[in-house]
PyMOL Python script that loads the backbone (N, CA, C, O; Angstrom):
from pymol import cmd

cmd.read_pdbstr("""\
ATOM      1  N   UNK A   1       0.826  -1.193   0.000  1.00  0.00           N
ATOM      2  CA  UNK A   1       0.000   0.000   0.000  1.00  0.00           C
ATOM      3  C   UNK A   1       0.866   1.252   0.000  1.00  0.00           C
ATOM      4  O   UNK A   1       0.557   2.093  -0.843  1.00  0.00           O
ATOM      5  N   UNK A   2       2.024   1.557   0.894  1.00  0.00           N
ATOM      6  CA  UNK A   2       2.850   2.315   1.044  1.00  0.00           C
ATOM      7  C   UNK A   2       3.938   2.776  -0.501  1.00  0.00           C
ATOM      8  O   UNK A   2       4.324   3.891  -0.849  1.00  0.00           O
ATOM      9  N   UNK A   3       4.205   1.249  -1.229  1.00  0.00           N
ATOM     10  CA  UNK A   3       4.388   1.698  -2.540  1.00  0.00           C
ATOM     11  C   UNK A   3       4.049   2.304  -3.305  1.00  0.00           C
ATOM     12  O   UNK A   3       4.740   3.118  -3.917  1.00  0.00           O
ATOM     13  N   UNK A   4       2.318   1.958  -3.565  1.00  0.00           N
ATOM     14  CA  UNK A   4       1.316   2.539  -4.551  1.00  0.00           C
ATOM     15  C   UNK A   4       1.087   3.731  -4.057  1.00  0.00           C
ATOM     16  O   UNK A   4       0.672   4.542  -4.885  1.00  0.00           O
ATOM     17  N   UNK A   5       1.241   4.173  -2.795  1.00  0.00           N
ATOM     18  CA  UNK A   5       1.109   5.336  -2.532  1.00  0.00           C
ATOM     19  C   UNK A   5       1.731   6.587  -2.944  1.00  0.00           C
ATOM     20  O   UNK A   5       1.244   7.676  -3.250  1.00  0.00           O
ATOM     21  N   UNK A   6       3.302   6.028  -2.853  1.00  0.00           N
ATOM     22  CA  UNK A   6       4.538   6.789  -3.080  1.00  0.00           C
ATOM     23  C   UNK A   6       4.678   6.947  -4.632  1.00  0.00           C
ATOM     24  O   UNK A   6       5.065   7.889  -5.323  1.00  0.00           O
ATOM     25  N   UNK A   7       4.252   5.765  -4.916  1.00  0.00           N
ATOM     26  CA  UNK A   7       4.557   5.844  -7.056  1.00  0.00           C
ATOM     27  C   UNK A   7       3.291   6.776  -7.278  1.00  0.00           C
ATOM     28  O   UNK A   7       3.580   7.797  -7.901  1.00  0.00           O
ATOM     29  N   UNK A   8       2.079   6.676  -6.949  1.00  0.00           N
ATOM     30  CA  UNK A   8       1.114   7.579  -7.382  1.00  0.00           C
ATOM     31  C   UNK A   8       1.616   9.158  -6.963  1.00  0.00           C
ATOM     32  O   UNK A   8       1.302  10.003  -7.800  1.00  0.00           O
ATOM     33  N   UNK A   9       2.136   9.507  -6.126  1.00  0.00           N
ATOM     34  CA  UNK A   9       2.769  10.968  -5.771  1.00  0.00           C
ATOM     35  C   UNK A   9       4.096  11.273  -6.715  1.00  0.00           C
ATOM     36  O   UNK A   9       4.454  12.388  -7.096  1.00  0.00           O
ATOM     37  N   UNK A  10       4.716  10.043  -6.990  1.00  0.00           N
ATOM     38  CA  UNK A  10       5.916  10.812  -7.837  1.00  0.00           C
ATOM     39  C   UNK A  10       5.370  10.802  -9.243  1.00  0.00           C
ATOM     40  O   UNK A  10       5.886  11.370 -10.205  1.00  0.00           O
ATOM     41  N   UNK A  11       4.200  10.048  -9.243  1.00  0.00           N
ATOM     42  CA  UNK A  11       3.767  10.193 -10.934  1.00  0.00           C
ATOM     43  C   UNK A  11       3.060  11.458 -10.873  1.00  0.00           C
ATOM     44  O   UNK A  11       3.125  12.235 -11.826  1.00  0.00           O
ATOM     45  N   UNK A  12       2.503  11.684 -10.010  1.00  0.00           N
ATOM     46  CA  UNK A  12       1.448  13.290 -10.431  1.00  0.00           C
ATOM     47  C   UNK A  12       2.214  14.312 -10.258  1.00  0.00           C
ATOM     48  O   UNK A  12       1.773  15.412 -10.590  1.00  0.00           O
ATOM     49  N   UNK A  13       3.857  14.176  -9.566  1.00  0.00           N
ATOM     50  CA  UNK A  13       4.333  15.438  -9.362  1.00  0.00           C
ATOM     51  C   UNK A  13       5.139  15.445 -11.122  1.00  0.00           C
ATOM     52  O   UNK A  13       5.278  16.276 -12.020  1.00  0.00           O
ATOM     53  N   UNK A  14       5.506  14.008 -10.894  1.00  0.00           N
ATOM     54  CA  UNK A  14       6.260  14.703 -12.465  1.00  0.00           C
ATOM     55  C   UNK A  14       4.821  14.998 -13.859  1.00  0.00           C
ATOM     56  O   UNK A  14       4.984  15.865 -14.718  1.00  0.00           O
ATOM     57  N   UNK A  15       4.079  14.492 -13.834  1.00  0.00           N
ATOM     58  CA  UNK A  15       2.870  14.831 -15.138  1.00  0.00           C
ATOM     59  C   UNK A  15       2.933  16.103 -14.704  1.00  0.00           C
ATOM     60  O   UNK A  15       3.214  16.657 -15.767  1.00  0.00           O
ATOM     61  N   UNK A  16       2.868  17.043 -13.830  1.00  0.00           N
ATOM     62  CA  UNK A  16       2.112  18.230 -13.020  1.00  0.00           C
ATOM     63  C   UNK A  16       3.270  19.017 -13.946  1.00  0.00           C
ATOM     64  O   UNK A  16       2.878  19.661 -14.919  1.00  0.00           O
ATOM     65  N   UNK A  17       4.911  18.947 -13.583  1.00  0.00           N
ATOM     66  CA  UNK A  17       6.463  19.492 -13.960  1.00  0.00           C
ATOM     67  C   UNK A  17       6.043  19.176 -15.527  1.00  0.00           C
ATOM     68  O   UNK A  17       6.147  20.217 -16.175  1.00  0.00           O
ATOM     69  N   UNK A  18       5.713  18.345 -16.134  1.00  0.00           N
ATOM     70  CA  UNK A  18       5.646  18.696 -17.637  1.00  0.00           C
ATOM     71  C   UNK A  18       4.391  19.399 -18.053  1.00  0.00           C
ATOM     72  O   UNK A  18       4.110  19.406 -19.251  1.00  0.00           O
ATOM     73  N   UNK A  19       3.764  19.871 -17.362  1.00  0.00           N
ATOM     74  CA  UNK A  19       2.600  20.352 -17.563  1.00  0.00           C
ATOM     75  C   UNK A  19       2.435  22.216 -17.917  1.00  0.00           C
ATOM     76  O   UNK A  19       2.911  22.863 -16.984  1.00  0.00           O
ATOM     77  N   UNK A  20       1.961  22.952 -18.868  1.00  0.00           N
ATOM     78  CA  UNK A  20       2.131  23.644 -18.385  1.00  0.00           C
ATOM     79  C   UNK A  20       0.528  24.732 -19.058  1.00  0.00           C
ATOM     80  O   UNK A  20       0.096  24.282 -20.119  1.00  0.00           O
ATOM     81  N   UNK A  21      -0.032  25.645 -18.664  1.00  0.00           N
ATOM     82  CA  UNK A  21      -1.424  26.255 -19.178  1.00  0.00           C
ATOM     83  C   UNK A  21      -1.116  27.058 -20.904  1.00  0.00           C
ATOM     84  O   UNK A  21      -0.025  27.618 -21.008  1.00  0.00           O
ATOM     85  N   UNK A  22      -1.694  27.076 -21.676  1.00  0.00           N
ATOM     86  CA  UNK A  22      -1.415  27.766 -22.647  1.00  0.00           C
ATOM     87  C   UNK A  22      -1.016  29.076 -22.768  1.00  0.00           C
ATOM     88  O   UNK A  22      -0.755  29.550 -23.874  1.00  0.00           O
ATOM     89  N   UNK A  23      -0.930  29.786 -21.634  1.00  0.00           N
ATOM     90  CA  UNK A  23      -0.463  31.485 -21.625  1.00  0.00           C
ATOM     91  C   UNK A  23       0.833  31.118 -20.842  1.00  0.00           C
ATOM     92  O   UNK A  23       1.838  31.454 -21.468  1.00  0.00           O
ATOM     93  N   UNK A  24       1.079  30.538 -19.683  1.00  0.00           N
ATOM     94  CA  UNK A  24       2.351  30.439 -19.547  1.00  0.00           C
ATOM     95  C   UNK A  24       3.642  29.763 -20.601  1.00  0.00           C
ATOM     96  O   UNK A  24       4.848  30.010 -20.608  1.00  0.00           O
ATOM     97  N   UNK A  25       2.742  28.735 -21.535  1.00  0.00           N
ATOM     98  CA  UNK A  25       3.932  28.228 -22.556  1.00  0.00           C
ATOM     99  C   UNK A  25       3.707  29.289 -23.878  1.00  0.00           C
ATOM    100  O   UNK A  25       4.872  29.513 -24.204  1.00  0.00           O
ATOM    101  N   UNK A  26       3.260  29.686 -24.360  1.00  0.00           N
ATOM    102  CA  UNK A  26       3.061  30.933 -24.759  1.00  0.00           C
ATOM    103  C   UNK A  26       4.150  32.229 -24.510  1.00  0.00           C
ATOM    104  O   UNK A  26       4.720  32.867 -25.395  1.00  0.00           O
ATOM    105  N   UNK A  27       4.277  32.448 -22.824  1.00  0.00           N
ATOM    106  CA  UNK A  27       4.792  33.365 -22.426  1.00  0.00           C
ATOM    107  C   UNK A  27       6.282  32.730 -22.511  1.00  0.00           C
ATOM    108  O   UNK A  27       7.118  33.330 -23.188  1.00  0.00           O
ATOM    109  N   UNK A  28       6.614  31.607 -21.883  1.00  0.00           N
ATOM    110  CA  UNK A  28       7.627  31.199 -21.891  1.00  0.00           C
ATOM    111  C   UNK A  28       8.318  30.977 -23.774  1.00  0.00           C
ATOM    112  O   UNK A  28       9.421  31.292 -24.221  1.00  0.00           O
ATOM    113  N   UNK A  29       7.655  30.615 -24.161  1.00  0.00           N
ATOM    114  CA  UNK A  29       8.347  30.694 -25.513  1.00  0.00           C
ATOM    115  C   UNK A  29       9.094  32.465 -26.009  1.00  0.00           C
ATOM    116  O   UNK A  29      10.273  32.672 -26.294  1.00  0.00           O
ATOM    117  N   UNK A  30       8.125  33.354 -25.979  1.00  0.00           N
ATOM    118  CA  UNK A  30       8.384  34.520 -25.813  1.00  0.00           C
ATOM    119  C   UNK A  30      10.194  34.984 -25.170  1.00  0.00           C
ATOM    120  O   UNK A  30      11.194  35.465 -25.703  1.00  0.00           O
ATOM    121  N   UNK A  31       9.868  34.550 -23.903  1.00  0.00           N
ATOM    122  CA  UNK A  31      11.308  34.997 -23.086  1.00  0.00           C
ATOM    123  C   UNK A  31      12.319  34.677 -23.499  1.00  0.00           C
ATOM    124  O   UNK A  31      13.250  35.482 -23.507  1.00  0.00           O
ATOM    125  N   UNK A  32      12.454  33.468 -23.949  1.00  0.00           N
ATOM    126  CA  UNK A  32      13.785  32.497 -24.207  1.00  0.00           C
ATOM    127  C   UNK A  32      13.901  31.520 -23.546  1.00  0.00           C
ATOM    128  O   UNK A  32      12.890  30.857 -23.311  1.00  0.00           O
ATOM    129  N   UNK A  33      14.993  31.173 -23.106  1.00  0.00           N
ATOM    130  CA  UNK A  33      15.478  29.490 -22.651  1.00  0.00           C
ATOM    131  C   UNK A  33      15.950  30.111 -21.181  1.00  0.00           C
ATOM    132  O   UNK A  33      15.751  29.351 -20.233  1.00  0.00           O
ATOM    133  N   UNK A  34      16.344  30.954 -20.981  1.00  0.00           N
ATOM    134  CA  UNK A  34      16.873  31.292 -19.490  1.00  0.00           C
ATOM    135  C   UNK A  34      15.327  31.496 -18.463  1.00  0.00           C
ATOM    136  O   UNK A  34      14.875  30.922 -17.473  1.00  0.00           O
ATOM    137  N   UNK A  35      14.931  32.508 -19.247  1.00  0.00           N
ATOM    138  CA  UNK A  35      13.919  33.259 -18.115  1.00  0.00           C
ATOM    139  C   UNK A  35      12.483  31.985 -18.008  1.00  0.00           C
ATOM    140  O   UNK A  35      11.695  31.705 -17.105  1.00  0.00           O
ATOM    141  N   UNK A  36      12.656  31.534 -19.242  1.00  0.00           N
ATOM    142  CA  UNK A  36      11.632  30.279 -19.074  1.00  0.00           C
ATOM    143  C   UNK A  36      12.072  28.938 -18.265  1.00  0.00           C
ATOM    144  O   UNK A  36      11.423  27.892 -18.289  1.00  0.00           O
ATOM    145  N   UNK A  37      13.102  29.111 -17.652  1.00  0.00           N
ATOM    146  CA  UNK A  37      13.327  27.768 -16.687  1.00  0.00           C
ATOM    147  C   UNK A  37      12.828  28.397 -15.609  1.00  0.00           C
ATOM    148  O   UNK A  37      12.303  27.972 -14.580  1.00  0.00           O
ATOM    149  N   UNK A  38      13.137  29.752 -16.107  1.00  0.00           N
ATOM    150  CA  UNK A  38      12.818  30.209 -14.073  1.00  0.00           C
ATOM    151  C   UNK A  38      11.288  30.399 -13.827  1.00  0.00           C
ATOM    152  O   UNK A  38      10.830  30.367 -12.685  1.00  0.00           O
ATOM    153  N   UNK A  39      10.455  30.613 -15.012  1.00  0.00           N
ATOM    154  CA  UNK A  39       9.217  30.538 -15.362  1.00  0.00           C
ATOM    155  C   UNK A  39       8.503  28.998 -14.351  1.00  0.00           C
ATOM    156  O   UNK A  39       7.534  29.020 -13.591  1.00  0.00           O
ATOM    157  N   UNK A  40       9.107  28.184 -14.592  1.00  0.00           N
ATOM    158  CA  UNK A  40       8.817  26.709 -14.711  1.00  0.00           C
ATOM    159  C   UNK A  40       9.327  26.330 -13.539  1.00  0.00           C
ATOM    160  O   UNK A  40       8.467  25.675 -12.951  1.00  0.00           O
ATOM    161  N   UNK A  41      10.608  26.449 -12.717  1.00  0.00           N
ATOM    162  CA  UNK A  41      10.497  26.254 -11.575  1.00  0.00           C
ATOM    163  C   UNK A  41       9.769  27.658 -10.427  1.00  0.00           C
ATOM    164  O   UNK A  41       9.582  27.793  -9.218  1.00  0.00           O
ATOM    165  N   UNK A  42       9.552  28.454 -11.637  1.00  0.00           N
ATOM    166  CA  UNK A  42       8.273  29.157 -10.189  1.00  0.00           C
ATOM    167  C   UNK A  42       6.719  28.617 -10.220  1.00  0.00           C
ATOM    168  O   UNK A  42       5.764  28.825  -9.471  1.00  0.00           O
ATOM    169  N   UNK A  43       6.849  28.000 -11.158  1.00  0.00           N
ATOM    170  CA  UNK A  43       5.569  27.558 -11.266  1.00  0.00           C
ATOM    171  C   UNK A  43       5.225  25.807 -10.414  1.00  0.00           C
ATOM    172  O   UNK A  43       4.193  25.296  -9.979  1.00  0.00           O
ATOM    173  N   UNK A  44       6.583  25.366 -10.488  1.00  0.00           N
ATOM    174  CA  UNK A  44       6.757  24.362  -9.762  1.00  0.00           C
ATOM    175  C   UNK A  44       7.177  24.645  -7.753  1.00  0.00           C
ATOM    176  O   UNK A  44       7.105  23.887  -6.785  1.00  0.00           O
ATOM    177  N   UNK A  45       7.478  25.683  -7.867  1.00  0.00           N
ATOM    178  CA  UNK A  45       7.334  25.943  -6.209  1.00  0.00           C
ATOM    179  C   UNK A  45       6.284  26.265  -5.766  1.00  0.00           C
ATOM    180  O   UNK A  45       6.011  25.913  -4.619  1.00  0.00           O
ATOM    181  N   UNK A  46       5.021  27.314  -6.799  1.00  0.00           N
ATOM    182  CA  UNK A  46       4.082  27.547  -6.275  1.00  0.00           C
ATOM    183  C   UNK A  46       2.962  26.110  -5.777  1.00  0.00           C
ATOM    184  O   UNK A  46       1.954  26.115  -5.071  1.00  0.00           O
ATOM    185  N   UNK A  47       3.652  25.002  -6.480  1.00  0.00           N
ATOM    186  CA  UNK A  47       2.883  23.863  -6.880  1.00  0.00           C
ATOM    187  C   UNK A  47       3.072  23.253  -5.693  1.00  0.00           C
ATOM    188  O   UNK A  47       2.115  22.580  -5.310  1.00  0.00           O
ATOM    189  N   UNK A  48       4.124  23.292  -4.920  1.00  0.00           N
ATOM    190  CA  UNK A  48       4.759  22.521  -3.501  1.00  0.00           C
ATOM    191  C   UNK A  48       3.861  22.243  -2.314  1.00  0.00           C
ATOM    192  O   UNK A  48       3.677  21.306  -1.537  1.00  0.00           O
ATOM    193  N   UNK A  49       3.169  24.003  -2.596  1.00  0.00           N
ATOM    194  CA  UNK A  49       2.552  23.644  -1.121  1.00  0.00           C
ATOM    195  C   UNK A  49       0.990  23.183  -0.849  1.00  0.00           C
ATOM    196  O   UNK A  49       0.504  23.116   0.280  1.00  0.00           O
ATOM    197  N   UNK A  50       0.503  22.971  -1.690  1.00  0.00           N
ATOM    198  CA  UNK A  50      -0.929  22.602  -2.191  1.00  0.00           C
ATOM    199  C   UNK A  50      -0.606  20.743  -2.120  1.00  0.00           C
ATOM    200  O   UNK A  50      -1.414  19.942  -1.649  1.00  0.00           O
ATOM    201  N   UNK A  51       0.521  20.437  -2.608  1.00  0.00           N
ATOM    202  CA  UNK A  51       0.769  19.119  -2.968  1.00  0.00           C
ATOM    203  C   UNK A  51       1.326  18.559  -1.328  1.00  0.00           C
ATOM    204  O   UNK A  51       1.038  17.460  -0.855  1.00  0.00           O
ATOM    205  N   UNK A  52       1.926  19.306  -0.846  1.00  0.00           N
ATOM    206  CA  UNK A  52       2.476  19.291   0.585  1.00  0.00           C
ATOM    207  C   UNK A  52       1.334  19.177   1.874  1.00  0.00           C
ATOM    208  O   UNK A  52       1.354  18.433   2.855  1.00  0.00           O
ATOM    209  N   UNK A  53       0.361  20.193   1.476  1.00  0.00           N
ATOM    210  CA  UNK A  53      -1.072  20.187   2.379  1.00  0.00           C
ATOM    211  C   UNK A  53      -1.785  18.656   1.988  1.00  0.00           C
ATOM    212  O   UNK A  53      -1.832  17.824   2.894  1.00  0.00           O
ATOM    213  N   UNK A  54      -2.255  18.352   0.829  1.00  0.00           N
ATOM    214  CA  UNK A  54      -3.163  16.944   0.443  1.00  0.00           C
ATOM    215  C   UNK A  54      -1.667  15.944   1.007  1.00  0.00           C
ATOM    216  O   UNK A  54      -1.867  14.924   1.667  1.00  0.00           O
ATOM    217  N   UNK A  55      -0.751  16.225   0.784  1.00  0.00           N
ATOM    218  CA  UNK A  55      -0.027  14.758   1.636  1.00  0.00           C
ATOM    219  C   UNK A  55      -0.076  15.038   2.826  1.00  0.00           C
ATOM    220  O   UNK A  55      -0.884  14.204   3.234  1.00  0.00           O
ATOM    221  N   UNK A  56       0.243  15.673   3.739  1.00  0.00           N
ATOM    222  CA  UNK A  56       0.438  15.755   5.322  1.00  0.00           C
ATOM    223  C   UNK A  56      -1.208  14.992   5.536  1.00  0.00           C
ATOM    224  O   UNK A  56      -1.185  13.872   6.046  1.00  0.00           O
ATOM    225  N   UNK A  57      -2.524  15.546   5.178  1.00  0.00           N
ATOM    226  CA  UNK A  57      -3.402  15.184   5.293  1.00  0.00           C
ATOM    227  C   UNK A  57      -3.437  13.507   5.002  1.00  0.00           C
ATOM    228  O   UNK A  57      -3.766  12.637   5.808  1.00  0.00           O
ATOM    229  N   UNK A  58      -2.965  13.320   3.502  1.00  0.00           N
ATOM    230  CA  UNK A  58      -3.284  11.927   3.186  1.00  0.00           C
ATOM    231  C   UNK A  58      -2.490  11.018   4.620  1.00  0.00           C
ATOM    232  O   UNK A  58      -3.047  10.183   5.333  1.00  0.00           O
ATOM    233  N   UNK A  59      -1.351  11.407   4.700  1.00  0.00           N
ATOM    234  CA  UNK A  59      -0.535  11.006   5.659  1.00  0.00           C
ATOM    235  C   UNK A  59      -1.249  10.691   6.904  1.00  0.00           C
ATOM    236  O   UNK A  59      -1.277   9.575   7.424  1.00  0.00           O
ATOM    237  N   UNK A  60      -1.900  11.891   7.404  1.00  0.00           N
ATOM    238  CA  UNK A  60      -2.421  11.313   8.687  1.00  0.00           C
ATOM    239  C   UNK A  60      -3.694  10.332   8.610  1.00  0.00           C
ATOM    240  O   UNK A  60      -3.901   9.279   9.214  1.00  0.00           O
ATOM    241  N   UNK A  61      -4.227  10.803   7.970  1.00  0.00           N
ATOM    242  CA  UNK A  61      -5.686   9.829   7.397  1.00  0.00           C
ATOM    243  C   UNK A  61      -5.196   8.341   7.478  1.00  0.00           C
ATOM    244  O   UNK A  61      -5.712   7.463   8.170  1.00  0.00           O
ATOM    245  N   UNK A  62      -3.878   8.179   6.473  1.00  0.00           N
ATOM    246  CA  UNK A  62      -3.410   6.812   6.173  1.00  0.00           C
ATOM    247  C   UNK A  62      -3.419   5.934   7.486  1.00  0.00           C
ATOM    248  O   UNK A  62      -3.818   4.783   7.664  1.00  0.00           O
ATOM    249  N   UNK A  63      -2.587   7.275   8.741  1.00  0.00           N
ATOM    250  CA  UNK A  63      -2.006   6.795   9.748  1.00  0.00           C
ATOM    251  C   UNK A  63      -3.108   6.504  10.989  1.00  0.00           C
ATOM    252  O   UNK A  63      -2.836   5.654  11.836  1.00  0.00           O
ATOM    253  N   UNK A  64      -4.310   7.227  11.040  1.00  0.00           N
ATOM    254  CA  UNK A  64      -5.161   7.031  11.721  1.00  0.00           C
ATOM    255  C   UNK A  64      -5.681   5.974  11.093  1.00  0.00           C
ATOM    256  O   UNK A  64      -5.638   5.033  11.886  1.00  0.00           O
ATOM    257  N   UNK A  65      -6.126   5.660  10.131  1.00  0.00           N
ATOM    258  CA  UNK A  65      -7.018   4.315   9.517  1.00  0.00           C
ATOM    259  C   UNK A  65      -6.185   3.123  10.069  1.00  0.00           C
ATOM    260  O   UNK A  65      -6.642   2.117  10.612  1.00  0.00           O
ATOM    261  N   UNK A  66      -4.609   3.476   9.782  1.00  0.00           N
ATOM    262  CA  UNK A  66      -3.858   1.734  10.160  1.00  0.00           C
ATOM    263  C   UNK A  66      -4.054   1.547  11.549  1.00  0.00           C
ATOM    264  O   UNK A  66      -3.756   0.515  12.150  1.00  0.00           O
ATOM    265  N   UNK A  67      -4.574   2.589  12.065  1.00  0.00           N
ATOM    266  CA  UNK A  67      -4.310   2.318  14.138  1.00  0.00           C
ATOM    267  C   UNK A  67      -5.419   1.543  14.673  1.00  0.00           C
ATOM    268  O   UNK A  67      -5.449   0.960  15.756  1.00  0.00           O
ATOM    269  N   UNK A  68      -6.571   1.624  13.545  1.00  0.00           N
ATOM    270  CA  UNK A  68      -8.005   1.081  13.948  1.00  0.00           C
ATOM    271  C   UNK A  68      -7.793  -0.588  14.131  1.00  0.00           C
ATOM    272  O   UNK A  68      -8.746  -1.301  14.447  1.00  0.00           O
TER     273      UNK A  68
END
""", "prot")
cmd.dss("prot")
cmd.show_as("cartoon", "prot")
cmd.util.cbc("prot")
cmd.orient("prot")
């Protein structure tokens, strides 16, 4: 269970990192190759803590259900 757990989180974080809305790849094409990495990892930090909140949660949920 602890596997499927962990592979389902590293698969949605990386689909999420290739992912990107049509005005930001848009914009990023625009800038160039420098300012568009930094584009992409700001867009990937803003992504951290939303993904950080649903795990701490999944986490405890997981951890209260196994105690029953």
């Amino acid at each position: 269970m602890k596997k499927a757990f962990l592979t389902t989180i590293i698969a949605a974080v990386q689909l999420a990192a290739m992912a990107q809305c049509a005005m930001c790849t848009k914009t990023a094409q625009q800038l160039g190759e420098k300012p568009a990495e930094g584009l992409n990892s700001g867009i990937l930090y803003l992504m951290l803590a939303p993904f950080a909140i649903v795990g701490y949660i999944g986490y405890k949920w997981w951890k209260s259900d196994r105690s029953v």
